[in-house]
Biopython code that builds the backbone (N, CA, C, O; Angstrom):
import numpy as np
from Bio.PDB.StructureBuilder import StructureBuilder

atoms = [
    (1, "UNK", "N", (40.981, 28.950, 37.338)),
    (1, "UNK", "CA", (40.919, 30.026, 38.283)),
    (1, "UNK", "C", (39.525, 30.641, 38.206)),
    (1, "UNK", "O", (39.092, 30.875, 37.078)),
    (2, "UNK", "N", (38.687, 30.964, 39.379)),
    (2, "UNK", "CA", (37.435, 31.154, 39.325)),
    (2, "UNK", "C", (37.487, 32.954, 39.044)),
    (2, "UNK", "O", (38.547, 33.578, 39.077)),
    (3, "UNK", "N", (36.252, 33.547, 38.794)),
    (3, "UNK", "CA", (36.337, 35.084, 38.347)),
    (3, "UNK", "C", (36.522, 35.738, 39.332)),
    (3, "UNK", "O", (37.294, 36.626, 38.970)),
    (4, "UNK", "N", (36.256, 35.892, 40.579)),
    (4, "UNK", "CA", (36.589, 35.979, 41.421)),
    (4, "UNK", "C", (38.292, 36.558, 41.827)),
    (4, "UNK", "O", (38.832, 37.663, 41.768)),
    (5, "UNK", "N", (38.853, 34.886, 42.342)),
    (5, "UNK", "CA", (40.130, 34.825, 42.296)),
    (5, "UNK", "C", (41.037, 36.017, 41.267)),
    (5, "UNK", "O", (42.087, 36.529, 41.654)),
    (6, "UNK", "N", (40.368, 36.331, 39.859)),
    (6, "UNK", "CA", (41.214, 36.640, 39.165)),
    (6, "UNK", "C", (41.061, 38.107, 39.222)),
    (6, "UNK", "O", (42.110, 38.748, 39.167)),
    (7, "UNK", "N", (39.705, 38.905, 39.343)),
    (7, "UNK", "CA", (39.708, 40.184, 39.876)),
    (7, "UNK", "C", (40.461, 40.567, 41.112)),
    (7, "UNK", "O", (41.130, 41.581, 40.909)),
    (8, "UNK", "N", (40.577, 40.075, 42.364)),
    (8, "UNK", "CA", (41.119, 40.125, 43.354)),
    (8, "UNK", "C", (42.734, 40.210, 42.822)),
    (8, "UNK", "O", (43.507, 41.023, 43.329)),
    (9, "UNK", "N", (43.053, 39.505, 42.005)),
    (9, "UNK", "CA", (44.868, 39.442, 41.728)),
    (9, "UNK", "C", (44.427, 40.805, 40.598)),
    (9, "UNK", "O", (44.798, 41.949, 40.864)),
    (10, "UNK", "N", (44.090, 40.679, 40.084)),
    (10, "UNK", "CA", (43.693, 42.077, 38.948)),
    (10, "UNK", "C", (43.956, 43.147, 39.683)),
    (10, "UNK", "O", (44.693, 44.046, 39.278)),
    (11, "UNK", "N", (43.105, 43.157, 41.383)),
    (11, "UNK", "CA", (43.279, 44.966, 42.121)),
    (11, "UNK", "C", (44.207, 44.979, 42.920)),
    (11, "UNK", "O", (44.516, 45.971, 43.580)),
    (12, "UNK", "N", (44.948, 43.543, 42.981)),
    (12, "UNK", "CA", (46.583, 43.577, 43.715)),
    (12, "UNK", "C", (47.143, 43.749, 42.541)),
    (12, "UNK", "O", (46.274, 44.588, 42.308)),
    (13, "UNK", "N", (47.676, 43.751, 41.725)),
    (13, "UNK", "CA", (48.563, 44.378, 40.551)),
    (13, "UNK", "C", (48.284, 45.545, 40.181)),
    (13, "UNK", "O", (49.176, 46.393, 40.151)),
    (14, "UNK", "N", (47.060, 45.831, 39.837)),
    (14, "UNK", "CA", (47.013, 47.375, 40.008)),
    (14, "UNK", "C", (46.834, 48.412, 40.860)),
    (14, "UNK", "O", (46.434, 49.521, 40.505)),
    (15, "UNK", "N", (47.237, 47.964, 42.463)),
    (15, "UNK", "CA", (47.604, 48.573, 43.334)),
    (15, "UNK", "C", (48.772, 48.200, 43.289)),
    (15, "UNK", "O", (49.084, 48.972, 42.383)),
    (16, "UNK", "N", (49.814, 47.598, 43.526)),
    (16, "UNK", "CA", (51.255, 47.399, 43.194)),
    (16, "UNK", "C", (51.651, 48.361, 42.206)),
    (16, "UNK", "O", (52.528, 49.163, 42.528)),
    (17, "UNK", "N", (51.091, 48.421, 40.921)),
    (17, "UNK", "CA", (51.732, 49.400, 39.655)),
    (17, "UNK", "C", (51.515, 51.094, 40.184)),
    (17, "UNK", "O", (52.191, 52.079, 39.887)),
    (18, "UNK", "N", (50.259, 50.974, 41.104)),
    (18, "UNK", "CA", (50.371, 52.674, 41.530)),
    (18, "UNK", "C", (50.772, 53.105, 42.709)),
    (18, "UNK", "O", (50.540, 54.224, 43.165)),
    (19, "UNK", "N", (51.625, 51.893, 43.444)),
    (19, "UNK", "CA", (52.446, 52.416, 44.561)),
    (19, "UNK", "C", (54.236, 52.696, 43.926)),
    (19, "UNK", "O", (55.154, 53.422, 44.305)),
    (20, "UNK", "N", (54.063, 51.628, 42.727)),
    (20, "UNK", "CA", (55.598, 51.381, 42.160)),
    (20, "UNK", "C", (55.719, 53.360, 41.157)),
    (20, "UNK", "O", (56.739, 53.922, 40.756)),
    (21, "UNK", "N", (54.309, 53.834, 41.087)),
    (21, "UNK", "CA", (54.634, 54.835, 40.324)),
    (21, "UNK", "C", (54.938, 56.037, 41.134)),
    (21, "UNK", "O", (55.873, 56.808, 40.918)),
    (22, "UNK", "N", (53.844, 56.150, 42.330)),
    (22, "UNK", "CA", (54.258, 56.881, 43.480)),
    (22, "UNK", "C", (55.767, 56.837, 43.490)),
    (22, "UNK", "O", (56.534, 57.550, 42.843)),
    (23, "UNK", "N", (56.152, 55.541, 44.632)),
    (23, "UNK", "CA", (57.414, 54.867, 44.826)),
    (23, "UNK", "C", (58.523, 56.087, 43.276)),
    (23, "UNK", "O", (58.799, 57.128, 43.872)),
    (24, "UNK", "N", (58.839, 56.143, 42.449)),
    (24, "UNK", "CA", (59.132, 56.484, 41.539)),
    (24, "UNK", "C", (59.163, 58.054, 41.141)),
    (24, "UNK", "O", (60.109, 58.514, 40.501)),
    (25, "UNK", "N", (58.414, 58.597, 41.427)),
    (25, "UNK", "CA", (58.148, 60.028, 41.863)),
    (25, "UNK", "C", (58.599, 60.865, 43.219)),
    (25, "UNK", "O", (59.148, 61.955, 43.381)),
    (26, "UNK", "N", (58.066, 59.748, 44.198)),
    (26, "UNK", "CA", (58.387, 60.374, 45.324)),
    (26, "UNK", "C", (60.021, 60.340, 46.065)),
    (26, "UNK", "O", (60.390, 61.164, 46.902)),
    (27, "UNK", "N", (60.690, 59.436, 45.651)),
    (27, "UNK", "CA", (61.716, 58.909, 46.240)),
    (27, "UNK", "C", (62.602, 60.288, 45.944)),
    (27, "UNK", "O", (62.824, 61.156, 46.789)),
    (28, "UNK", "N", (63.111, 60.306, 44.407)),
    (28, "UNK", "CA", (63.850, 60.867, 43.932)),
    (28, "UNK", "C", (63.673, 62.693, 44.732)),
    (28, "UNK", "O", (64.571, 63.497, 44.982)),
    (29, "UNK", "N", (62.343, 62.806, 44.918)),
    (29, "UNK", "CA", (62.324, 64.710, 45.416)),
    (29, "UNK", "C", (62.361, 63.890, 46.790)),
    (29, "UNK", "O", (63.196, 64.597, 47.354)),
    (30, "UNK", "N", (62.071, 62.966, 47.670)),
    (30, "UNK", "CA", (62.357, 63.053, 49.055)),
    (30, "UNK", "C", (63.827, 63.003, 49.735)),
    (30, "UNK", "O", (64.176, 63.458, 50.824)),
    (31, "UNK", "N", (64.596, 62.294, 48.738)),
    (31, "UNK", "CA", (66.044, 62.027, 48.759)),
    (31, "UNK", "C", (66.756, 63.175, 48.438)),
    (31, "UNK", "O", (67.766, 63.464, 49.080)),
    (32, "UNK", "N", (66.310, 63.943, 47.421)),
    (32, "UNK", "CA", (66.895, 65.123, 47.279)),
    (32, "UNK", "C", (68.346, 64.761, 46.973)),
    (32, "UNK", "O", (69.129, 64.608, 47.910)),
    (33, "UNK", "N", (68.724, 64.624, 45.767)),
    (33, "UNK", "CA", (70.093, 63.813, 45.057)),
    (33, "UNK", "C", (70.821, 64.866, 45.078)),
    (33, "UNK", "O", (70.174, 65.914, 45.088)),
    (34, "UNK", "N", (72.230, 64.988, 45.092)),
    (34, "UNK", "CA", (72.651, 66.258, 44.239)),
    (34, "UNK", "C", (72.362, 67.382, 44.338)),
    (34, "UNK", "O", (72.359, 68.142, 43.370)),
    (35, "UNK", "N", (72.012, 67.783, 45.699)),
    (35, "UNK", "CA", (71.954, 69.195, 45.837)),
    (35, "UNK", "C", (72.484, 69.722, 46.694)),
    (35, "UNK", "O", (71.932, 70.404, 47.557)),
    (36, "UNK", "N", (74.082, 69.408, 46.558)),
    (36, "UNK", "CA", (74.977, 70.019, 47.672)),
    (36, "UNK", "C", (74.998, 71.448, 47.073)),
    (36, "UNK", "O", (75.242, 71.415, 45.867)),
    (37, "UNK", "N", (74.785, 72.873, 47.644)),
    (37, "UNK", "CA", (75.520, 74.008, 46.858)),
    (37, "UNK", "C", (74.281, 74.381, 46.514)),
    (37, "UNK", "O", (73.671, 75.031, 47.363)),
    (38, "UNK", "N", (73.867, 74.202, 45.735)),
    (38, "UNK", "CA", (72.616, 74.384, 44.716)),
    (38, "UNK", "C", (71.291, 75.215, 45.316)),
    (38, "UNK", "O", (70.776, 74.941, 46.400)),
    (39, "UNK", "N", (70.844, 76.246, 44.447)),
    (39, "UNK", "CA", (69.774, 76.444, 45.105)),
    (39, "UNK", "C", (68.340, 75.815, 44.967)),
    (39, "UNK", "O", (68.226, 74.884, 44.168)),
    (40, "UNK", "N", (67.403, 76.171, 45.563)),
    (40, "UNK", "CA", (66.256, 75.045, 45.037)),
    (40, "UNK", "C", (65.878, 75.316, 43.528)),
    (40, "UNK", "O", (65.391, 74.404, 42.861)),
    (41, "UNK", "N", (66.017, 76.091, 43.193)),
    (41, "UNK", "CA", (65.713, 76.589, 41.496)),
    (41, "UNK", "C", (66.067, 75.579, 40.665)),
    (41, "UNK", "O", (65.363, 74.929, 39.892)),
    (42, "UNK", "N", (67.688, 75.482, 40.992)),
    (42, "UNK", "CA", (68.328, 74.642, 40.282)),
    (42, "UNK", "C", (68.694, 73.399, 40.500)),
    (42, "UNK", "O", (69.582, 72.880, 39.824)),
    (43, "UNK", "N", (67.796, 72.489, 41.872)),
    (43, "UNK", "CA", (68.022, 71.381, 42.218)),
    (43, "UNK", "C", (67.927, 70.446, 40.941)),
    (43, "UNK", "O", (68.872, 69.728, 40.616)),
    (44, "UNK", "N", (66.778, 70.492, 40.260)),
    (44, "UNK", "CA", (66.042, 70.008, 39.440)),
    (44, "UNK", "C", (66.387, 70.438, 37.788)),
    (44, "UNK", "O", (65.572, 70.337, 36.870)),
    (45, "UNK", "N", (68.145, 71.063, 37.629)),
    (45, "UNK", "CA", (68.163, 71.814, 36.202)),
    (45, "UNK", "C", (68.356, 70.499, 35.296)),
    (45, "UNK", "O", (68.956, 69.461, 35.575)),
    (46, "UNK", "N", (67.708, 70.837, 34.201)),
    (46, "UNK", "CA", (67.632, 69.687, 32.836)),
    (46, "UNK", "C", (69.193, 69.206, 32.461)),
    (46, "UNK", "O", (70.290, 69.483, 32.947)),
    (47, "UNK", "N", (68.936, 68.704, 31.813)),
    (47, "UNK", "CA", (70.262, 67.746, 31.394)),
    (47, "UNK", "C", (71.528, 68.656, 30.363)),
    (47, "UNK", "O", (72.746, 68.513, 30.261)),
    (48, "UNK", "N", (70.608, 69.545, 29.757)),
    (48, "UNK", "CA", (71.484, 70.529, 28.590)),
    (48, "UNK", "C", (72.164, 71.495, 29.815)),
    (48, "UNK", "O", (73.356, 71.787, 29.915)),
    (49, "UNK", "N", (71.326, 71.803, 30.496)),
    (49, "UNK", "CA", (72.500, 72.932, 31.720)),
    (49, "UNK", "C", (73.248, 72.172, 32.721)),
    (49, "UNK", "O", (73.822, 72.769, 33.632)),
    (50, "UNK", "N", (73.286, 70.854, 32.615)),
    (50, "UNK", "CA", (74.159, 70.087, 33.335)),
    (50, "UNK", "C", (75.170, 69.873, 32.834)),
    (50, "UNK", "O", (76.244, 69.973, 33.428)),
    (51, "UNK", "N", (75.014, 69.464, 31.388)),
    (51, "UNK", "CA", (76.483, 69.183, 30.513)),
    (51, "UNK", "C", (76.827, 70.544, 29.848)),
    (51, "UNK", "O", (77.627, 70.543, 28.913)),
    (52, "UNK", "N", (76.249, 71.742, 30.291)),
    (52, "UNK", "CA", (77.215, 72.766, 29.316)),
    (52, "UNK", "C", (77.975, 73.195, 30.591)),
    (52, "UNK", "O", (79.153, 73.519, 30.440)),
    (53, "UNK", "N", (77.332, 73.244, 32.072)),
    (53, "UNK", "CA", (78.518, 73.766, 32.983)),
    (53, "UNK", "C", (79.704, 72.352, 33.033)),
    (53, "UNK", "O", (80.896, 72.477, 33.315)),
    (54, "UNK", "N", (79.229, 71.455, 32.793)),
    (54, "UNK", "CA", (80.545, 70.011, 32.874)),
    (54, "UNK", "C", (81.602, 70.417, 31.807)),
    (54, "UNK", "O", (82.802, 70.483, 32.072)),
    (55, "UNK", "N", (81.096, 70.673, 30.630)),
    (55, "UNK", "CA", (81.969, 70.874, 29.496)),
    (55, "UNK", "C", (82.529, 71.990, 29.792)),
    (55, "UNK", "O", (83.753, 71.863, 29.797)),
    (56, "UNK", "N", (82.190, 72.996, 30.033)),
    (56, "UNK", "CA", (82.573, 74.279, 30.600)),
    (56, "UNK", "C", (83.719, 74.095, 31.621)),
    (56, "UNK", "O", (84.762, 74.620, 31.229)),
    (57, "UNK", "N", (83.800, 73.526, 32.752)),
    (57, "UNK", "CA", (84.245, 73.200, 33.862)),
    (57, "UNK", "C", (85.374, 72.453, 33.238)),
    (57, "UNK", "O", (86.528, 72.811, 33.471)),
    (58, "UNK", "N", (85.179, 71.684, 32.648)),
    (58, "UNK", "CA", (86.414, 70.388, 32.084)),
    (58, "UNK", "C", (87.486, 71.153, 30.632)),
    (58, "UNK", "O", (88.462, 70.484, 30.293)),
    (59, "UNK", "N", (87.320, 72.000, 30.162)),
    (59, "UNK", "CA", (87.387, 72.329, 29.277)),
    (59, "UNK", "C", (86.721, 74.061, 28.820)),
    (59, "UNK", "O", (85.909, 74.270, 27.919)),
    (60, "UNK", "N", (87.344, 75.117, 29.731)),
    (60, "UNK", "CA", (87.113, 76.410, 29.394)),
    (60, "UNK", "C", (87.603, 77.015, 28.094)),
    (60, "UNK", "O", (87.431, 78.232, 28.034)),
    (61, "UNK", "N", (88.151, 76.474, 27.083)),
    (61, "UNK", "CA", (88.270, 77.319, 25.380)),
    (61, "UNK", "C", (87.527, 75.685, 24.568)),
    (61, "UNK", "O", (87.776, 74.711, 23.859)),
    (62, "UNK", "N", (86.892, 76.122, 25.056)),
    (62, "UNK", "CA", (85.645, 74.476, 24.228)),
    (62, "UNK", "C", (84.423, 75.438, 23.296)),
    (62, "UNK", "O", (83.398, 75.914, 23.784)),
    (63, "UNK", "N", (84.771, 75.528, 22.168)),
    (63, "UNK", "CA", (83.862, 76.605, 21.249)),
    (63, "UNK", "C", (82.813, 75.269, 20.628)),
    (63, "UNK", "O", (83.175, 74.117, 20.386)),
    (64, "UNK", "N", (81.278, 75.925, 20.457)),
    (64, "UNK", "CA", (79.838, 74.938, 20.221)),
    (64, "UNK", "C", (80.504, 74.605, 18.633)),
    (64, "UNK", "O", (81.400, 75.342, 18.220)),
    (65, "UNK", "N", (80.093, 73.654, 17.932)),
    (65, "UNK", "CA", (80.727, 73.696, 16.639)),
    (65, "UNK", "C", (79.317, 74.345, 15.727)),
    (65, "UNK", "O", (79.484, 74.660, 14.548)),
    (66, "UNK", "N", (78.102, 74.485, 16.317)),
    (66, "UNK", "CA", (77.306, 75.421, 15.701)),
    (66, "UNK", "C", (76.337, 76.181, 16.668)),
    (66, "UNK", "O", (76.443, 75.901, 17.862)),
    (67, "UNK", "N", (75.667, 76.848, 16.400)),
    (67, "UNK", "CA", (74.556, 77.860, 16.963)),
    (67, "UNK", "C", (73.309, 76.991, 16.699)),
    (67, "UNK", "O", (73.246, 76.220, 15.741)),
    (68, "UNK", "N", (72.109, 77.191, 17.789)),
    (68, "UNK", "CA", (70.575, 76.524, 17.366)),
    (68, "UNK", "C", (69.671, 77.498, 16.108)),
    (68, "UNK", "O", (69.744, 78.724, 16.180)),
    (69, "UNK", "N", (68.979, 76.946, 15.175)),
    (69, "UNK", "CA", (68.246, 77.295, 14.550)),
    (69, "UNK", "C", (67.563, 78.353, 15.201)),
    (69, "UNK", "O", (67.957, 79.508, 15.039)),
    (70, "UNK", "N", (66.746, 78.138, 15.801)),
    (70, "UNK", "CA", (65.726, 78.838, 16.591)),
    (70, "UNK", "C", (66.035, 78.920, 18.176)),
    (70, "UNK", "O", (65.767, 77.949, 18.885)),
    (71, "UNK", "N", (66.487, 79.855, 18.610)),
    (71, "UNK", "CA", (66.247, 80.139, 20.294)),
    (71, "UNK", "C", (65.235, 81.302, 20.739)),
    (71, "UNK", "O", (65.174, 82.517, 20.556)),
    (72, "UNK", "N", (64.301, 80.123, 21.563)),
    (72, "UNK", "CA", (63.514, 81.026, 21.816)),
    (72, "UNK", "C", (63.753, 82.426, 23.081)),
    (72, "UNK", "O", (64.623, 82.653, 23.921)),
    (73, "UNK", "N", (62.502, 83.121, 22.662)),
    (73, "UNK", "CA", (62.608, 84.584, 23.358)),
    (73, "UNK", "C", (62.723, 84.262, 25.312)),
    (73, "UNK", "O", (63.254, 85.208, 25.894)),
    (74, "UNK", "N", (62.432, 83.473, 25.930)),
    (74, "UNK", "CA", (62.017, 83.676, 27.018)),
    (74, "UNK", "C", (62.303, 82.185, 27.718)),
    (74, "UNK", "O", (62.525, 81.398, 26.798)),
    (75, "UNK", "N", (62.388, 81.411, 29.208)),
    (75, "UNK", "CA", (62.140, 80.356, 29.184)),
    (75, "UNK", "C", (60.407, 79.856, 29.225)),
    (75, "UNK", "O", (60.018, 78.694, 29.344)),
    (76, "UNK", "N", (59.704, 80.852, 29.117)),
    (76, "UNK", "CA", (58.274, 80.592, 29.322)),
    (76, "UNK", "C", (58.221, 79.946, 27.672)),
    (76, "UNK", "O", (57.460, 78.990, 27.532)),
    (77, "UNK", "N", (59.001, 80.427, 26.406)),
    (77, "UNK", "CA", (58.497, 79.867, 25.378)),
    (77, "UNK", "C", (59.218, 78.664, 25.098)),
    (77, "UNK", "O", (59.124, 77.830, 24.198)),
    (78, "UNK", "N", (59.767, 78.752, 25.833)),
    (78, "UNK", "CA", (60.620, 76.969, 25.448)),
    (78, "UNK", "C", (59.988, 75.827, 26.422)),
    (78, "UNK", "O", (60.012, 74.609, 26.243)),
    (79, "UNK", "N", (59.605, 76.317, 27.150)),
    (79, "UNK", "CA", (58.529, 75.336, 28.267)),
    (79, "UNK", "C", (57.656, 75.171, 27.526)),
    (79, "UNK", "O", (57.500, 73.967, 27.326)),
    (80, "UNK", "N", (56.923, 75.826, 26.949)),
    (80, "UNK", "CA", (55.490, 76.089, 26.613)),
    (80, "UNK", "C", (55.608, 75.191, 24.786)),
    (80, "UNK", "O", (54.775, 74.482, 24.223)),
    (81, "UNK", "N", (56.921, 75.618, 24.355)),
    (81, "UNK", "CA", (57.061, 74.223, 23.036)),
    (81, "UNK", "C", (57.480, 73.315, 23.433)),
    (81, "UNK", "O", (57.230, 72.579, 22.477)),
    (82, "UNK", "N", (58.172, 72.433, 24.434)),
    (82, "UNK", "CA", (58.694, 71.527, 25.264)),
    (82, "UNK", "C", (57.164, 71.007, 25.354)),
    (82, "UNK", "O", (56.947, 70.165, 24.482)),
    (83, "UNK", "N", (55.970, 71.302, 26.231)),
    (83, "UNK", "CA", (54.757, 70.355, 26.087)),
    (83, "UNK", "C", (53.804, 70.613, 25.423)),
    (83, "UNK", "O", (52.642, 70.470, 25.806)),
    (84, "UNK", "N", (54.206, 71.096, 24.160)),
    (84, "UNK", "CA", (53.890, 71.122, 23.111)),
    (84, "UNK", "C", (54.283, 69.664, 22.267)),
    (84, "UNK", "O", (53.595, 68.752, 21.807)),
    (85, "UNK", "N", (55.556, 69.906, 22.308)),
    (85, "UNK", "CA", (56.191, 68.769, 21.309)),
    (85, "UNK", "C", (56.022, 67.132, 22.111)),
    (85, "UNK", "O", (56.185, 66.062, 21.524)),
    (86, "UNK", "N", (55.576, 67.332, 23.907)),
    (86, "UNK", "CA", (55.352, 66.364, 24.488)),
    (86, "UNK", "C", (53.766, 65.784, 24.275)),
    (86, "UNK", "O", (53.421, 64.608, 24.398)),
    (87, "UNK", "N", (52.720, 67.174, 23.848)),
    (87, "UNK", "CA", (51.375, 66.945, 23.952)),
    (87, "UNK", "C", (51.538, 66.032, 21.980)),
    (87, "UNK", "O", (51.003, 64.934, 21.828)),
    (88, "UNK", "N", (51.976, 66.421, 21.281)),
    (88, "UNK", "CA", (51.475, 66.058, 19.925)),
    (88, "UNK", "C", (52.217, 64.285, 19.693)),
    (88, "UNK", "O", (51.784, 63.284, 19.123)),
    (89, "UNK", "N", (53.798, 64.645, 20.633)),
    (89, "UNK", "CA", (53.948, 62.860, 20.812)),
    (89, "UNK", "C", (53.025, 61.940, 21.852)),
    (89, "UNK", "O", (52.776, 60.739, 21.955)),
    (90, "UNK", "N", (52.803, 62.668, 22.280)),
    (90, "UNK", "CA", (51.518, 61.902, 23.317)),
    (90, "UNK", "C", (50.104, 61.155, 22.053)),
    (90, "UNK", "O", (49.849, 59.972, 21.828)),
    (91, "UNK", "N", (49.592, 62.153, 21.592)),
    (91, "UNK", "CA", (48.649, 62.151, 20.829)),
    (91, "UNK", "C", (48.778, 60.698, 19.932)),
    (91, "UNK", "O", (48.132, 59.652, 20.005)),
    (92, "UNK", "N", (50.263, 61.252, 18.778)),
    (92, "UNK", "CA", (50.449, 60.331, 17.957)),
    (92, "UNK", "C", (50.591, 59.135, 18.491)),
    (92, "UNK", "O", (50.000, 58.234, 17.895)),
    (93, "UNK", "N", (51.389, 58.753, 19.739)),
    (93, "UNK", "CA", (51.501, 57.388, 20.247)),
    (93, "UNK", "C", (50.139, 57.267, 21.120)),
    (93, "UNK", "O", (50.474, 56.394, 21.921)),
    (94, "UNK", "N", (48.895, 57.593, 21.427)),
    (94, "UNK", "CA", (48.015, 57.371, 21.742)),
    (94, "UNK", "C", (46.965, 56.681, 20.434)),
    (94, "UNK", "O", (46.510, 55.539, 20.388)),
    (95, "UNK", "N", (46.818, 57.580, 19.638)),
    (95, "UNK", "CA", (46.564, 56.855, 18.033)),
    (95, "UNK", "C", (47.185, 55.556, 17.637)),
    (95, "UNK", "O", (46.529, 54.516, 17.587)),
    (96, "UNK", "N", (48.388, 55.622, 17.372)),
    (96, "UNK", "CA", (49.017, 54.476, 17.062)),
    (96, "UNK", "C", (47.966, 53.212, 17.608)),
    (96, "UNK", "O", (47.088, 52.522, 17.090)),
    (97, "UNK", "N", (48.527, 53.322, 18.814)),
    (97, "UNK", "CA", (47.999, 52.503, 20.044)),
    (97, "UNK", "C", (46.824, 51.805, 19.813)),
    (97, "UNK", "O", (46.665, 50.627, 19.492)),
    (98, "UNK", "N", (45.659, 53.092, 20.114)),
    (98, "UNK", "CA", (44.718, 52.690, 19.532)),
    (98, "UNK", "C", (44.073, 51.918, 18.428)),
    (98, "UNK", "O", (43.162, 51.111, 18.613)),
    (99, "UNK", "N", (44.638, 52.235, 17.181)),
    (99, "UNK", "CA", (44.598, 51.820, 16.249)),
    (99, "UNK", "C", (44.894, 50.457, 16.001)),
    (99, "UNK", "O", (44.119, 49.669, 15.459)),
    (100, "UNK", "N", (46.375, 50.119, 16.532)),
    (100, "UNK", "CA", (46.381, 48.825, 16.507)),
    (100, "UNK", "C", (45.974, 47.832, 17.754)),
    (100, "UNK", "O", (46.317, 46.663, 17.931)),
    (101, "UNK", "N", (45.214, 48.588, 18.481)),
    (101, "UNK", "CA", (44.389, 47.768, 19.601)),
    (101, "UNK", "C", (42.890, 47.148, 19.058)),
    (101, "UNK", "O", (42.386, 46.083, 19.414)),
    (102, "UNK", "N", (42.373, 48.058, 18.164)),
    (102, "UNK", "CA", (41.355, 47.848, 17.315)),
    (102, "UNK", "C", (41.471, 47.040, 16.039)),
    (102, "UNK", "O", (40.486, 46.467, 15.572)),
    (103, "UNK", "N", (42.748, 46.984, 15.434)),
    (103, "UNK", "CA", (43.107, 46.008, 14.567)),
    (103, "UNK", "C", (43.525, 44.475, 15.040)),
    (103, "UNK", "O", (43.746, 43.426, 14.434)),
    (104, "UNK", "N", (43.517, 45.014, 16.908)),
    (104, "UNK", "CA", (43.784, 43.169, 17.040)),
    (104, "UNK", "C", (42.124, 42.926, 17.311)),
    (104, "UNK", "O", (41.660, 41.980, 16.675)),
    (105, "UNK", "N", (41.564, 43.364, 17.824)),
    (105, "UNK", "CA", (39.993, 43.163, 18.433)),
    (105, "UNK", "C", (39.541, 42.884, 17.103)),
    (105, "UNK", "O", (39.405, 41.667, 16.979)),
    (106, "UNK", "N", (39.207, 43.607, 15.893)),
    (106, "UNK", "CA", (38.775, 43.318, 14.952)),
    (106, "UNK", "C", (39.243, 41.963, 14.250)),
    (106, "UNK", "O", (38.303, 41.254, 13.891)),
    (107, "UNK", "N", (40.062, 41.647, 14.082)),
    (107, "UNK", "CA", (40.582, 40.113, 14.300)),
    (107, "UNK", "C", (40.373, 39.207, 14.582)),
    (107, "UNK", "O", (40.180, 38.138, 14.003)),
    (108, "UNK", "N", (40.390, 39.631, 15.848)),
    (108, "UNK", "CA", (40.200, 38.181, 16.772)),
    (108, "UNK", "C", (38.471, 37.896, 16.895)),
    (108, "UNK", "O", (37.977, 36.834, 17.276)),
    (109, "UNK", "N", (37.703, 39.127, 16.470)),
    (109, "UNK", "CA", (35.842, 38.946, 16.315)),
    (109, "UNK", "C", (35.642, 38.139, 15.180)),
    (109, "UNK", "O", (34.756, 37.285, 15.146)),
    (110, "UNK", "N", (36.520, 38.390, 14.120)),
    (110, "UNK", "CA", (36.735, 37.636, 12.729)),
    (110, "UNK", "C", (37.148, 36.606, 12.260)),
    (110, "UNK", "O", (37.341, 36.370, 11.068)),
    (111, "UNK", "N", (37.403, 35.561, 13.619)),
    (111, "UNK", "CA", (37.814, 34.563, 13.621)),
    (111, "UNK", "C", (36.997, 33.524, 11.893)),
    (111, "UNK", "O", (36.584, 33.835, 10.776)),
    (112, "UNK", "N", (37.169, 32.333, 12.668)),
    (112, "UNK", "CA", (37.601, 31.620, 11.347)),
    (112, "UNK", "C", (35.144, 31.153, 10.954)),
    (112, "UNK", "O", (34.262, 30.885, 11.771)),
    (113, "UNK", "N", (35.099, 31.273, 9.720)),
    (113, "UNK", "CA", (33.465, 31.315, 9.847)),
    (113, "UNK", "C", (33.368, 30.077, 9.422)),
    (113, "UNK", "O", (34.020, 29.322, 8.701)),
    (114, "UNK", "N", (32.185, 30.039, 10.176)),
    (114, "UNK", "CA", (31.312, 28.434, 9.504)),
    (114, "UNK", "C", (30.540, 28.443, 8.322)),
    (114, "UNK", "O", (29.708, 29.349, 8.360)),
    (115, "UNK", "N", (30.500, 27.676, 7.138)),
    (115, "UNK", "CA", (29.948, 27.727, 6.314)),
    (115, "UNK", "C", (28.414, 27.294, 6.677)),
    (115, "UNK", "O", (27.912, 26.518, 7.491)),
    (116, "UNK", "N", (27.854, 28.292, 5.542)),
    (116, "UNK", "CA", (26.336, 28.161, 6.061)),
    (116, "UNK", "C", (25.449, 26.788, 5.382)),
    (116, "UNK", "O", (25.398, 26.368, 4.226)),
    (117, "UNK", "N", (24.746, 26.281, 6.745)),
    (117, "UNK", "CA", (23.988, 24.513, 6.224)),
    (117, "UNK", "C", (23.081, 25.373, 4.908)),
    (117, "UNK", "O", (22.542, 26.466, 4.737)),
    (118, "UNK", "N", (23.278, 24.333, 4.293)),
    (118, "UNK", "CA", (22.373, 24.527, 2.939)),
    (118, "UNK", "C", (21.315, 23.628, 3.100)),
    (118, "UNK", "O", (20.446, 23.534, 2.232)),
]
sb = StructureBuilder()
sb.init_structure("model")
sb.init_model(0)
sb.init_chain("A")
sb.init_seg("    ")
for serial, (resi, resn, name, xyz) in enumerate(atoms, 1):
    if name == "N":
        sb.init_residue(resn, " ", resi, " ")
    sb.init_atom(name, np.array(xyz, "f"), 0.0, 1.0, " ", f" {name:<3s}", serial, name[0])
structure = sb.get_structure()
């Protein structure tokens, strides 16, 4: 395959991967799932206020079998540790990554050596 040929399929796949991410984003808020009733606030509520009104609903004397460690003061501080705890897993799996992207490169430069003519 000439260099050419293979850049050209290179900027069709990576136009494909950023319509498939669009595609992926956009569908779900244009379709608007699940929001019979609902106001727009709560089109979009997380998964913990979905299953405590289900459990609630299915089962009204349903007692938590414990309390959270820490609840925070406000929803601004639980957002605000939410991409927190998203920014520092970001980080670490960005490192990782890295790291062993550089442990294959370093490798593969280190291939096998020729002994030197005497």
């Amino acid at each position: 395959m000439s260099p050419g040929t293979e850049t050209r399929r290179r900027t069709w796949v990576d136009v494909l991967l950023l319509v498939a991410v669009v595609a992926i984003f956009a569908v779900p808020l244009a379709l608007r799932l699940n929001t019979e009733g609902q106001p727009d606030g709560e089109t979009y509520a997380g998964s913990d206020s979905t299953a405590i009104s289900t459990v609630e609903s299915n089962n009204p004397n349903y007692e938590p079998w414990f309390s959270p460690l820490f609840e925070p003061s406000s929803g601004q501080v639980e957002s605000g540790l939410f991409a927190l705890q998203a920014a520092v897993g970001a980080g670490v799996l960005g490192y990782v990554l890295g790291r062993l992207s550089d442990r294959r490169r370093r490798e593969g430069d280190s291939g096998p050596a020729t002994p030197p003519s005497a």
